[in-house]
N, CA, C and O atoms as CSV, one atom per row, in Angstrom:
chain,resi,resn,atom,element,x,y,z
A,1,UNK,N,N,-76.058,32.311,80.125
A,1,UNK,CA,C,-74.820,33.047,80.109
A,1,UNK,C,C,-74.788,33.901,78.844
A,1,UNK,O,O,-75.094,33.445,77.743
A,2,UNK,N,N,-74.444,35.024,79.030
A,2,UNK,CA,C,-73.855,36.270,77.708
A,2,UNK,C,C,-72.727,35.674,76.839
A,2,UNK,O,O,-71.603,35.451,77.289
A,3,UNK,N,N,-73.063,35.454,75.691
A,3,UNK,CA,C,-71.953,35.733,74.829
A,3,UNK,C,C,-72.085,37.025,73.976
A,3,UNK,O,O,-73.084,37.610,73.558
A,4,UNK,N,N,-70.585,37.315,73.835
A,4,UNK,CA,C,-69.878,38.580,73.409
A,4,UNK,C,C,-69.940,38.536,72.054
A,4,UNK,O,O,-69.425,37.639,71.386
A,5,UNK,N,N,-70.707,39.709,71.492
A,5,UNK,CA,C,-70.858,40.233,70.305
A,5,UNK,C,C,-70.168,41.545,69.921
A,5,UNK,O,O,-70.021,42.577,70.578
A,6,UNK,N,N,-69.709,41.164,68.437
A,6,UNK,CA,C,-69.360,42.326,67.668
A,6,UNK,C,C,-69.792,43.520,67.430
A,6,UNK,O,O,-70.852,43.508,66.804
A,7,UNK,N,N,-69.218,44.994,67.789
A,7,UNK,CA,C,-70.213,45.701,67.661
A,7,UNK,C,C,-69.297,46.785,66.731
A,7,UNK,O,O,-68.068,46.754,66.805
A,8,UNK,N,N,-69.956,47.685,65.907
A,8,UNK,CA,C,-69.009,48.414,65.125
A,8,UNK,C,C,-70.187,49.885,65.157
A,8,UNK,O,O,-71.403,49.846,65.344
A,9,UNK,N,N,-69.492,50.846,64.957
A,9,UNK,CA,C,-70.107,52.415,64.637
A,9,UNK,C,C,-69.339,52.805,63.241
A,9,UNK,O,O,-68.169,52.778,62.860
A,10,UNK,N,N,-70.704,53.210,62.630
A,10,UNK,CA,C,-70.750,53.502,61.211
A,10,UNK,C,C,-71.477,55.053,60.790
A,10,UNK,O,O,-72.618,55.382,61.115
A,11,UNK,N,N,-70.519,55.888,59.995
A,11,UNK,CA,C,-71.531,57.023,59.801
A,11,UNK,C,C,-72.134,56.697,58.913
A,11,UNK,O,O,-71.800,56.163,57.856
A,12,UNK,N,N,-73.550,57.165,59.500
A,12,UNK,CA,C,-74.844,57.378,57.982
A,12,UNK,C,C,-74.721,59.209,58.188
A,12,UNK,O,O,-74.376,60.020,59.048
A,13,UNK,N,N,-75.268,59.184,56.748
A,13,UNK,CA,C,-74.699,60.766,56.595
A,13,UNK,C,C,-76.283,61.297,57.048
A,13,UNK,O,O,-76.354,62.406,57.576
A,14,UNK,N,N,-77.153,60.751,56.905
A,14,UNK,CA,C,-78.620,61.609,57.783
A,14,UNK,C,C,-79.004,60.945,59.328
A,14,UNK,O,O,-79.434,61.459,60.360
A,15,UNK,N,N,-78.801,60.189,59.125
A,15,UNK,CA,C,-78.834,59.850,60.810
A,15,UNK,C,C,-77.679,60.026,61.924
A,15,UNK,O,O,-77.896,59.856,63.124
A,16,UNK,N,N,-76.245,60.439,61.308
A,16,UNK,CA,C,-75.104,60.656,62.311
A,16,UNK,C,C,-74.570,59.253,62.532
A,16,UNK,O,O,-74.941,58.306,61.840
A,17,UNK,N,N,-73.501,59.125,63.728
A,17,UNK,CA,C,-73.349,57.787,64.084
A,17,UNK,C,C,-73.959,56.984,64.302
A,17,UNK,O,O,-74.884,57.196,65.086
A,18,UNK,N,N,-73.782,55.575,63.722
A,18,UNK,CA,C,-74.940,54.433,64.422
A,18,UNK,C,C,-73.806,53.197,65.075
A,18,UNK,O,O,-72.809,52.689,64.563
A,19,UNK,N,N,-74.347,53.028,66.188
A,19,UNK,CA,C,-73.764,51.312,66.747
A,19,UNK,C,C,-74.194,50.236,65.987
A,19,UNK,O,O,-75.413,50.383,65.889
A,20,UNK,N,N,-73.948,49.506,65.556
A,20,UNK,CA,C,-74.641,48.074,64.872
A,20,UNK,C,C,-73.736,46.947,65.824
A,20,UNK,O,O,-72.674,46.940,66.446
A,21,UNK,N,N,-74.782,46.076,65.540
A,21,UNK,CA,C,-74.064,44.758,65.765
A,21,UNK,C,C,-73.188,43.810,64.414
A,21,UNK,O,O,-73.137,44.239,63.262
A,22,UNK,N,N,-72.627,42.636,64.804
A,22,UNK,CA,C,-72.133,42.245,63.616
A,22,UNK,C,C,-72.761,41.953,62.024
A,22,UNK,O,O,-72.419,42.313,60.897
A,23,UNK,N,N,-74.054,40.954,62.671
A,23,UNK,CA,C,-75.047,40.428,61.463
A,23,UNK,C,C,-75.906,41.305,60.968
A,23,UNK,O,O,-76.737,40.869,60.172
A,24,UNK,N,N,-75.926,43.185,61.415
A,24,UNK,CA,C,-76.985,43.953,60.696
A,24,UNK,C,C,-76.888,44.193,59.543
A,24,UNK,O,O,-75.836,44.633,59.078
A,25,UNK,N,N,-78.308,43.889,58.568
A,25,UNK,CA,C,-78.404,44.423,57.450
A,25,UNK,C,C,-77.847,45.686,57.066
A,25,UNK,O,O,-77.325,45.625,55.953
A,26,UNK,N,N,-77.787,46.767,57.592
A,26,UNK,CA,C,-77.491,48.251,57.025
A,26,UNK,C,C,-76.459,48.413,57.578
A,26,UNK,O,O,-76.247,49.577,57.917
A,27,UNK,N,N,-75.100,47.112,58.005
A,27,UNK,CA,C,-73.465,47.327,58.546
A,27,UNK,C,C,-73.185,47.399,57.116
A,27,UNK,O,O,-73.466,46.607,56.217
A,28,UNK,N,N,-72.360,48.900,57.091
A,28,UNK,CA,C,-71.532,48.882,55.434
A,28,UNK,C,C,-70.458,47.887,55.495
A,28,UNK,O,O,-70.156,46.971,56.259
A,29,UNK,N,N,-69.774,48.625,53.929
A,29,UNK,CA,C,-68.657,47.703,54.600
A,29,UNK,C,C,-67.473,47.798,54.992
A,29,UNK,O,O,-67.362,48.698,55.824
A,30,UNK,N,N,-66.413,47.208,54.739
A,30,UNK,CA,C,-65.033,46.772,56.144
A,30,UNK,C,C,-64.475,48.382,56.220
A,30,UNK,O,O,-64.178,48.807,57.337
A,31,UNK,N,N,-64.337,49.236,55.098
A,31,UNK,CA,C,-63.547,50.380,54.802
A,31,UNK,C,C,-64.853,51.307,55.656
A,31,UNK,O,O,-64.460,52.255,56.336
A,32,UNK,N,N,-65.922,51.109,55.626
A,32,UNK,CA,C,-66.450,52.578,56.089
A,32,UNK,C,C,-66.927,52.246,57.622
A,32,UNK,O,O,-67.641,53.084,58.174
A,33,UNK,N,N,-66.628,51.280,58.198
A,33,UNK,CA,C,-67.212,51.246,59.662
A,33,UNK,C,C,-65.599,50.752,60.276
A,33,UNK,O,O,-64.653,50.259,59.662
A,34,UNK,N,N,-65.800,51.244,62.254
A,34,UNK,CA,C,-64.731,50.971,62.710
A,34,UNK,C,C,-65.351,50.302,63.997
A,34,UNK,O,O,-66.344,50.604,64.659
A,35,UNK,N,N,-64.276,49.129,64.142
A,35,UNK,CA,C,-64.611,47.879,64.998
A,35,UNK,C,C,-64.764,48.396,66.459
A,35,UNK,O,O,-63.624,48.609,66.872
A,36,UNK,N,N,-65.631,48.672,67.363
A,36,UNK,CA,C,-65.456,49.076,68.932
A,36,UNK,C,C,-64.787,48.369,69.647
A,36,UNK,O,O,-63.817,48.694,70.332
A,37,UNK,N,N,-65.682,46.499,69.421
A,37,UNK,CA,C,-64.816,45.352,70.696
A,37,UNK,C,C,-65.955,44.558,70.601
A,37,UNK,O,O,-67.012,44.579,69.971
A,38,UNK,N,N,-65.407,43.851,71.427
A,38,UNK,CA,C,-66.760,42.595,71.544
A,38,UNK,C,C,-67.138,43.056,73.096
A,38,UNK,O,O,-66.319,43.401,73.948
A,39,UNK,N,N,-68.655,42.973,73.262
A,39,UNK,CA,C,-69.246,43.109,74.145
A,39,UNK,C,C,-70.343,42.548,74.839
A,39,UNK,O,O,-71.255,42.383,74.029
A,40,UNK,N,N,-70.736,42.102,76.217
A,40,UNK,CA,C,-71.503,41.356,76.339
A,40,UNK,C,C,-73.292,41.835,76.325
A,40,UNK,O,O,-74.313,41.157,76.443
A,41,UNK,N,N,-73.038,43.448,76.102
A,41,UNK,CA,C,-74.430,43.698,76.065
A,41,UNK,C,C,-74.137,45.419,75.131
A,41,UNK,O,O,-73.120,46.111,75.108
A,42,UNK,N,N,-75.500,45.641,74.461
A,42,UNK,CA,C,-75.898,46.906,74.174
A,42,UNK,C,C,-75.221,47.815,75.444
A,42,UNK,O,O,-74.526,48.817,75.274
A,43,UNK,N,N,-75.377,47.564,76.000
A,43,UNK,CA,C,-75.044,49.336,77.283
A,43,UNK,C,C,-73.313,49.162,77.314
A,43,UNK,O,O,-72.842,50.299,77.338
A,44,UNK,N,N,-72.820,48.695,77.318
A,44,UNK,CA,C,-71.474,48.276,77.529
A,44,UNK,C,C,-70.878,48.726,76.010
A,44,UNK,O,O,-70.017,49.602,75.922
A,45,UNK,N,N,-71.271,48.231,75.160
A,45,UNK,CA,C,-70.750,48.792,73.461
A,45,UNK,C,C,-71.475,50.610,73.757
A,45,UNK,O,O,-70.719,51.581,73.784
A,46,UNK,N,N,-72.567,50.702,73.892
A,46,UNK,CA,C,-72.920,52.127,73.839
A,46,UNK,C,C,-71.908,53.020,74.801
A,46,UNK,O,O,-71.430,53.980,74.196
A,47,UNK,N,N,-71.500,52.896,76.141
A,47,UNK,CA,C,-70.361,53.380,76.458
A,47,UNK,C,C,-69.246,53.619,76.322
A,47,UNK,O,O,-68.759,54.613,76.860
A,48,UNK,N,N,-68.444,52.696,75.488
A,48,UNK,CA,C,-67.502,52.433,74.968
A,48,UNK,C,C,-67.644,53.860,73.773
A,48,UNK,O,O,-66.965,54.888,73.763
A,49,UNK,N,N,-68.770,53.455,72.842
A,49,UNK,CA,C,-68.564,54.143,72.029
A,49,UNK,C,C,-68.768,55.713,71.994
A,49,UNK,O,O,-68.109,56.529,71.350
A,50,UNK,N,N,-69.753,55.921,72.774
A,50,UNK,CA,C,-69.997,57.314,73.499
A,50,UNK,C,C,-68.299,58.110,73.988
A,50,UNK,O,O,-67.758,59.166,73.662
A,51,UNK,N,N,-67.916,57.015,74.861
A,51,UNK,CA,C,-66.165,57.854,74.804
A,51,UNK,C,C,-65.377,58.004,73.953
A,51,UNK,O,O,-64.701,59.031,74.024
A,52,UNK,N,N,-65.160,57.163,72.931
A,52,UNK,CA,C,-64.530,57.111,71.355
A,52,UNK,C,C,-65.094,58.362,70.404
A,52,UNK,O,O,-64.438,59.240,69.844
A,53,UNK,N,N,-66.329,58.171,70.411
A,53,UNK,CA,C,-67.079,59.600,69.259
A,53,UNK,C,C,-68.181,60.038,70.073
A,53,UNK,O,O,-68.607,59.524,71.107
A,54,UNK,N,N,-68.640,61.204,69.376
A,54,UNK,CA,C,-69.411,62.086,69.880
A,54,UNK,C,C,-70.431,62.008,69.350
A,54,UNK,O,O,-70.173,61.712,68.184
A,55,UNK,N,N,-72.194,62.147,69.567
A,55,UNK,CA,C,-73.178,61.836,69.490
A,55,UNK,C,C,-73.370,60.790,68.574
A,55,UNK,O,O,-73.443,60.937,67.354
A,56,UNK,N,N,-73.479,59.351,69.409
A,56,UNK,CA,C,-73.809,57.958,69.183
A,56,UNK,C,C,-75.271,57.580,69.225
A,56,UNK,O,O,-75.888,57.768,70.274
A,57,UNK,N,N,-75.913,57.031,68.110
A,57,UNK,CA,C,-77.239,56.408,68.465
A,57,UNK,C,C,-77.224,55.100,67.973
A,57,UNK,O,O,-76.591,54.706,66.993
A,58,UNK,N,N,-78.037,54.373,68.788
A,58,UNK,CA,C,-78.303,52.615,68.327
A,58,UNK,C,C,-79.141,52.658,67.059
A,58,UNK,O,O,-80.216,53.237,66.908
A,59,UNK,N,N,-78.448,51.930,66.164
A,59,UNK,CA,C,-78.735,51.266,64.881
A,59,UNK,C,C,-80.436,50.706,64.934
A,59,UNK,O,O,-80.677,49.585,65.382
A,60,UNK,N,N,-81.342,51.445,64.522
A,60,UNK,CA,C,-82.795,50.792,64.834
A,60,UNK,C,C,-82.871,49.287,64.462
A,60,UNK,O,O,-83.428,48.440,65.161
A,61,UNK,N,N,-82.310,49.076,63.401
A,61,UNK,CA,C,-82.671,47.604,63.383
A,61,UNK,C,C,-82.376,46.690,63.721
A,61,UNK,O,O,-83.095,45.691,63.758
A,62,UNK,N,N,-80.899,46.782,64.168
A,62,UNK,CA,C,-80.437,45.652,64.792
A,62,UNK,C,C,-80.243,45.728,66.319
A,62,UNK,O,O,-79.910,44.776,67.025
A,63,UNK,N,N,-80.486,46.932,66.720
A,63,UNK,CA,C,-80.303,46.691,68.691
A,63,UNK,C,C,-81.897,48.017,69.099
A,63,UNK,O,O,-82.200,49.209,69.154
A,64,UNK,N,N,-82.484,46.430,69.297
A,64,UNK,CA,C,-83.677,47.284,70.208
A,64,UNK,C,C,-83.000,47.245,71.484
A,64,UNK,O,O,-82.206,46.440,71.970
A,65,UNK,N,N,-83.657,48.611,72.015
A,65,UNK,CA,C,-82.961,48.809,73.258
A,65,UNK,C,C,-84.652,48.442,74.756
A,65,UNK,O,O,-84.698,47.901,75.861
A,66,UNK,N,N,-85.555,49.043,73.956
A,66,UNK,CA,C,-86.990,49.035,74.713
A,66,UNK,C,C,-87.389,47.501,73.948
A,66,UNK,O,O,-87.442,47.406,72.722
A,67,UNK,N,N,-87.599,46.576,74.685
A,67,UNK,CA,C,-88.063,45.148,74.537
A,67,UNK,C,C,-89.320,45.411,74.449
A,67,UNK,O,O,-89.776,46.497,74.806
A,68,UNK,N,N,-90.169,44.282,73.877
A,68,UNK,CA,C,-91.571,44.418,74.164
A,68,UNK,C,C,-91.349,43.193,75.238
A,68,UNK,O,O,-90.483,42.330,75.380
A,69,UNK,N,N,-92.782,43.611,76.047
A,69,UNK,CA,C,-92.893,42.781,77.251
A,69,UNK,C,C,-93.839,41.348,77.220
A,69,UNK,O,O,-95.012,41.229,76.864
A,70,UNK,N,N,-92.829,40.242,77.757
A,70,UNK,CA,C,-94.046,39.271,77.104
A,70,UNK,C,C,-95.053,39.296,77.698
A,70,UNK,O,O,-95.084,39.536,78.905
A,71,UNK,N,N,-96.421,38.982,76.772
A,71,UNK,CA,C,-97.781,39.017,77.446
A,71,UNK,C,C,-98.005,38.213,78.599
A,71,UNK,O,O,-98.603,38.665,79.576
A,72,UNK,N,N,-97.372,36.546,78.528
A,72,UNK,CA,C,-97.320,36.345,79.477
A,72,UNK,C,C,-97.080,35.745,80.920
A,72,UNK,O,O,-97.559,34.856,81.623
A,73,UNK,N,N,-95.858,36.924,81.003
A,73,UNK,CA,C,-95.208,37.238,82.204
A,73,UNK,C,C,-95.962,38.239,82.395
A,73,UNK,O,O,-96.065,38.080,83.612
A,74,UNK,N,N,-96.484,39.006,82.221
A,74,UNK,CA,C,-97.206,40.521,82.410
A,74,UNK,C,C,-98.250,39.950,83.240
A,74,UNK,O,O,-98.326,40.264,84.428
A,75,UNK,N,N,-99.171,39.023,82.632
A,75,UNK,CA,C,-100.469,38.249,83.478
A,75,UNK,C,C,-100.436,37.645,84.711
A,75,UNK,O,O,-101.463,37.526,85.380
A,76,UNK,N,N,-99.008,37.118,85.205
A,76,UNK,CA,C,-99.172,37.187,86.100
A,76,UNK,C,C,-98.591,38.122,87.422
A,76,UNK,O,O,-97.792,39.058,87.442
A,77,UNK,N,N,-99.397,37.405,88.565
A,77,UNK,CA,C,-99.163,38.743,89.459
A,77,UNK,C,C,-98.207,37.962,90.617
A,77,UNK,O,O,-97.875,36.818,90.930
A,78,UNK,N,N,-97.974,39.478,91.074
A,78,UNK,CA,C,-96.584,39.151,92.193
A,78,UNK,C,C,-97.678,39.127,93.199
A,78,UNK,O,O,-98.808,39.594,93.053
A,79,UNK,N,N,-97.158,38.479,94.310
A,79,UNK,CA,C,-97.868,38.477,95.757
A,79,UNK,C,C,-97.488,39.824,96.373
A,79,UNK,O,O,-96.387,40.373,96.408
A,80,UNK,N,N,-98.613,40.202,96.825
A,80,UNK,CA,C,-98.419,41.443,97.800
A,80,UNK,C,C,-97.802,41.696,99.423
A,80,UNK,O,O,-98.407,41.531,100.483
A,81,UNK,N,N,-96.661,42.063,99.244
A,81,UNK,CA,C,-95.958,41.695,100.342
A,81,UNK,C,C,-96.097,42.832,101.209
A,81,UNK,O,O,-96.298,43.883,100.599
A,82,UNK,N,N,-96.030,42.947,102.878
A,82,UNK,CA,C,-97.082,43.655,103.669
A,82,UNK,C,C,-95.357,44.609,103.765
A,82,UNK,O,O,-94.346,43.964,103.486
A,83,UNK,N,N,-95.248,45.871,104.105
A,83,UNK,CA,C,-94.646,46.700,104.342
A,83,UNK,C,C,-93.898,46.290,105.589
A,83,UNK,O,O,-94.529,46.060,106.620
A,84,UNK,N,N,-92.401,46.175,105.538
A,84,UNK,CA,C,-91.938,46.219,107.068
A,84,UNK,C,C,-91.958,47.157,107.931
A,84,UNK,O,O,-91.576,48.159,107.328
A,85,UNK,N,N,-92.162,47.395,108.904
A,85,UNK,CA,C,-92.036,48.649,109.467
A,85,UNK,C,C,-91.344,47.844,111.112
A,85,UNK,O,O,-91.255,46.655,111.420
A,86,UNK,N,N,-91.014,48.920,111.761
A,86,UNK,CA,C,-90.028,48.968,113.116
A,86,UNK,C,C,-90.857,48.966,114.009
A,86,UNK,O,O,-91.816,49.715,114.193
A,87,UNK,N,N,-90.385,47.865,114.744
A,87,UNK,CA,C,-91.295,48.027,116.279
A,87,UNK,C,C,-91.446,49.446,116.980
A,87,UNK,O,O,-90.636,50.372,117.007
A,88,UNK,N,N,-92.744,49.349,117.552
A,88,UNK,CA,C,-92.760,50.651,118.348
A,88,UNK,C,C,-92.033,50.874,119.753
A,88,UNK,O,O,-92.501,50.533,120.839
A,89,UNK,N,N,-91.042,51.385,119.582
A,89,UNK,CA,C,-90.250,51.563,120.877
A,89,UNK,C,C,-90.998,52.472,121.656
A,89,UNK,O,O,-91.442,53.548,121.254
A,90,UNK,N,N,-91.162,51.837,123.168
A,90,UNK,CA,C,-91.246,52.047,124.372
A,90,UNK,C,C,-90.607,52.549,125.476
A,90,UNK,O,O,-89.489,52.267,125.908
A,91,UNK,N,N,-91.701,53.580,126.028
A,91,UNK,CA,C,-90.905,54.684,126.625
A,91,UNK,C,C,-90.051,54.442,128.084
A,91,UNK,O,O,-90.785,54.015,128.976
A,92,UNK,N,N,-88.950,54.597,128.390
A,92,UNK,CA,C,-88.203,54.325,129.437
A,92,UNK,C,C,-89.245,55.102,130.865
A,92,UNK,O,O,-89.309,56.318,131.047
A,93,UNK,N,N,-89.906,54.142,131.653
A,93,UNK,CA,C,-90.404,54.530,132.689
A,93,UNK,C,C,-89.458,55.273,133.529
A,93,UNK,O,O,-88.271,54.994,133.692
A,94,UNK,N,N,-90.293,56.518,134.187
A,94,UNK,CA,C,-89.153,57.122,134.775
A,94,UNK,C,C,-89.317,56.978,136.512
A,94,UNK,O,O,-90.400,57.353,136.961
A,95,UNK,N,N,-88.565,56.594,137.231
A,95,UNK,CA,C,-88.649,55.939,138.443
A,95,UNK,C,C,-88.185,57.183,139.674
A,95,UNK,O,O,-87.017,57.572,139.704
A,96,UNK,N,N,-89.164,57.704,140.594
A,96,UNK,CA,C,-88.620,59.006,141.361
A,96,UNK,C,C,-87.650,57.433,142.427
A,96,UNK,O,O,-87.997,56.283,142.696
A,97,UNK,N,N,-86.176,58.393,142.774
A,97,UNK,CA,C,-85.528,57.868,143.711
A,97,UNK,C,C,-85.430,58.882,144.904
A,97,UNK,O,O,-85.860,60.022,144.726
A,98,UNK,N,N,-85.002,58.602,145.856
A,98,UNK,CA,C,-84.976,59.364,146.605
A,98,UNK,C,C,-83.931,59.920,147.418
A,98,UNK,O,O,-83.478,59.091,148.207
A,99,UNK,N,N,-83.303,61.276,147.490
A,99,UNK,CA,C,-82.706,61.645,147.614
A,99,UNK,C,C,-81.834,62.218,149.036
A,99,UNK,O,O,-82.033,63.339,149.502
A,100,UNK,N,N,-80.863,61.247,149.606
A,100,UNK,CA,C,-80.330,62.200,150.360
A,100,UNK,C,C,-79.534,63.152,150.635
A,100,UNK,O,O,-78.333,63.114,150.370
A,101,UNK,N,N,-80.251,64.336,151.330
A,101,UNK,CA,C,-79.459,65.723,151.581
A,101,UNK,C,C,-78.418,65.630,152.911
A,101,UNK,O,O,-77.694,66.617,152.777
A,102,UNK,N,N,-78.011,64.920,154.111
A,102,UNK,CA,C,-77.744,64.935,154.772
A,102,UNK,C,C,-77.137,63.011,154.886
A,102,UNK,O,O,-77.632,61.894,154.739
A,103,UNK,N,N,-76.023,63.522,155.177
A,103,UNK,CA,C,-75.027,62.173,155.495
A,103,UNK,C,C,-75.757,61.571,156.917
A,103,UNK,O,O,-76.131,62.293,157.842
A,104,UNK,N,N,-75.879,60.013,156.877
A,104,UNK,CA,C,-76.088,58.721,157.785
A,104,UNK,C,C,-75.222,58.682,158.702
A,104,UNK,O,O,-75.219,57.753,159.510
């Protein structure tokens, strides 16, 4: 289960806005950053803050956004599952009837 973290946007004067989380090293302090909300993930604080101010970037050190992938889960492999595809529908035989022109 997610628990909800602190997230705050802080100007650095050469990098522009940054998102941080609560425990980052380079969060100034209480007077120069403003609190967003608690949130249960990076994308959810980055939206938030994207509508509040204008060009937002994630804090490099404290919110990787690209994970590295563990080695290994990578090793193994998924089973190859065969493509579904739709039966081939079959053509309605066409049956001559026969026709009468003249009433019985």
């Amino acid at each position: 289960m997610y628990k909800a973290m602190k997230y705050y946007v802080c100007d650095h004067a050469r990098r522009g806005l940054l998102l941080h989380t609560a425990g980052c090293e380079q969060l100034p302090g209480i007077d120069s950053r403003a609190f967003i909300g608690s949130m249960y993930n990076h994308g959810q604080a980055f939206t938030v803050a994207a509508a509040q101010y204008a060009n937002v970037h994630y804090c490099p050190c404290c919110i990787t956004v690209n994970k590295t992938i563990d080695p290994e889960k990578s090793k193994a492999t998924m089973p190859v599952l065969c493509r579904a595809s739709k039966p081939k529908r079959k053509k309605p035989v066409k049956v001559a009837e026969p026709v009468r022109h003249f009433p019985l």
